[in-house]
N, C-alpha and C positions, 0 to 999 in steps of 0.2 A: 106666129110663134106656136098655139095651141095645135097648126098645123103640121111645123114640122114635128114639136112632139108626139104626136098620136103617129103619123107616118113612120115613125121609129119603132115604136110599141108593135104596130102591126106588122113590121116586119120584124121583129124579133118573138113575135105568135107565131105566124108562119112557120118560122125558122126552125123553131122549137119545136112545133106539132111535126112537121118533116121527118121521114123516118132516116136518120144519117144513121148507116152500120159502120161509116171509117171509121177508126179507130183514132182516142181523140189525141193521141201525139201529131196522128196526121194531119189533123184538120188546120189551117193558117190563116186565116183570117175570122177578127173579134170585131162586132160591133157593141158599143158599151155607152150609158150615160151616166154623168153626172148625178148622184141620186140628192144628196145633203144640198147643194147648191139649189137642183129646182125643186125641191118641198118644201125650202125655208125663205129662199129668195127670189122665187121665180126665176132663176138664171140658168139658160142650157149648154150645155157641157157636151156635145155628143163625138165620139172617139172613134175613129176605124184603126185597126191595128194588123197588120200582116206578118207573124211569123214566118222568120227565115231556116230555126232550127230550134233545137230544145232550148238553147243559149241567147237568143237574137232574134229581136225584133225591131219594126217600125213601123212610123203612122201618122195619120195626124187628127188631132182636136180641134174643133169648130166651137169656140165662146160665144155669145149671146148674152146680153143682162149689162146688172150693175158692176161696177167694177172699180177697185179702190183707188185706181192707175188713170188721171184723168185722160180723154178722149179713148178709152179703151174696151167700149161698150161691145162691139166686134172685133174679134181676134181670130186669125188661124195660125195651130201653133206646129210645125213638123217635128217629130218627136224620134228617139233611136233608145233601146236598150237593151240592154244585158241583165238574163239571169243567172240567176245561182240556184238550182234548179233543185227541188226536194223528192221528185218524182218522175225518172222519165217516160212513164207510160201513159202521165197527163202531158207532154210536152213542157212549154214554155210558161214556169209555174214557180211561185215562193217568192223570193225576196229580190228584188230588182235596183238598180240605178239606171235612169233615166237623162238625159241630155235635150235638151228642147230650145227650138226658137220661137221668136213671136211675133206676128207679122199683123199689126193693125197700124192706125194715123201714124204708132211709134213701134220702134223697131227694139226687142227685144232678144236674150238668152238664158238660161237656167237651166238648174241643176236639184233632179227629184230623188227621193228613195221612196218604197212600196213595199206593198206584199200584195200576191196573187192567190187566190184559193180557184180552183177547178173543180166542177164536182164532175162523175162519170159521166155524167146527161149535157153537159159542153155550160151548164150554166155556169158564169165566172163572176168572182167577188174580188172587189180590189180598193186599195187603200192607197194613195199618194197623200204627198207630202213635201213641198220643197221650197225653193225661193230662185227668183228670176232676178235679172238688173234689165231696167229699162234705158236705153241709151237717148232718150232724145227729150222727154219728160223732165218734170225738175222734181220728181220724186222718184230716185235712182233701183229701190229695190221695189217689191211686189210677189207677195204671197202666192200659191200653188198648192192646192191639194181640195180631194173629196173623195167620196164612198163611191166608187161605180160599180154599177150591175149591166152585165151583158151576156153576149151568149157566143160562143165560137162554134164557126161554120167550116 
């Protein structure tokens, strides 16, 4: 675990120290983790995201940890959204809905809202928030959300 985290980190140093001149509407792909979830409960959250246009994006989340959803300690979740966009010369940015499945022991779907901050340097701050139904579980619903920090490449 301590490993994948730090292989994240280092590659989001890298990333960052790189000198990218695209311009950041261009750039489409966001690596991002979970920051709330692993400072308070060890749980990793890690996100790759591919913008399609200023409007559209998708991706998927890789869980790790505890989790309130019994046997659901690993998830992979493929994710789709839509912005609404505050800035088009940061690209794919502001206030978003989200559409997500959930694929661990049990099979889930859910429905998120957010907000994205961009800063010009591609570093990204992001806020989710939602609820999922778990279909196979005998605890039907399950929470979603955290603070993530990443960077677009």
């Amino acid at each position: 675990m301590k490993y994948i985290i730090f292989s994240f980190m280092c590659l989001l140093m890298i990333s960052a120290r790189a000198q990218n001149t695209t311009p950041l509407a261009e750039r489409k792909n966001e690596l991002k983790v979970g920051s709330l979830q692993l400072l308070f409960a060890g749980n990793v959250d890690l996100a790759y995201e591919r913008l399609t246009n200023n409007n559209f994006g998708y991706g998927v989340s890789v869980y790790s940890g505890k989790s309130l959803v019994p046997d659901n300690e690993f998830s992979i979740s493929p994710f789709a959204r839509i912005y609404f966009g505050e800035n088009d010369k940061l690209g794919a940015n502001g206030f978003f809905v989200e559409g997500a499945g959930k694929f661990s022991k049990n099979v889930g779907a859910g429905l998120s809202i957010g907000k994205k901050w961009v800063h010009k340097s591609g570093f990204i701050f992001e806020t989710l928030l939602g609820l999922g139904r778990d279909f196979k579980s005998g605890q039907d619903v399950y929470p979603r959300g955290d603070l993530f920090i990443g960077y677009r490449f």
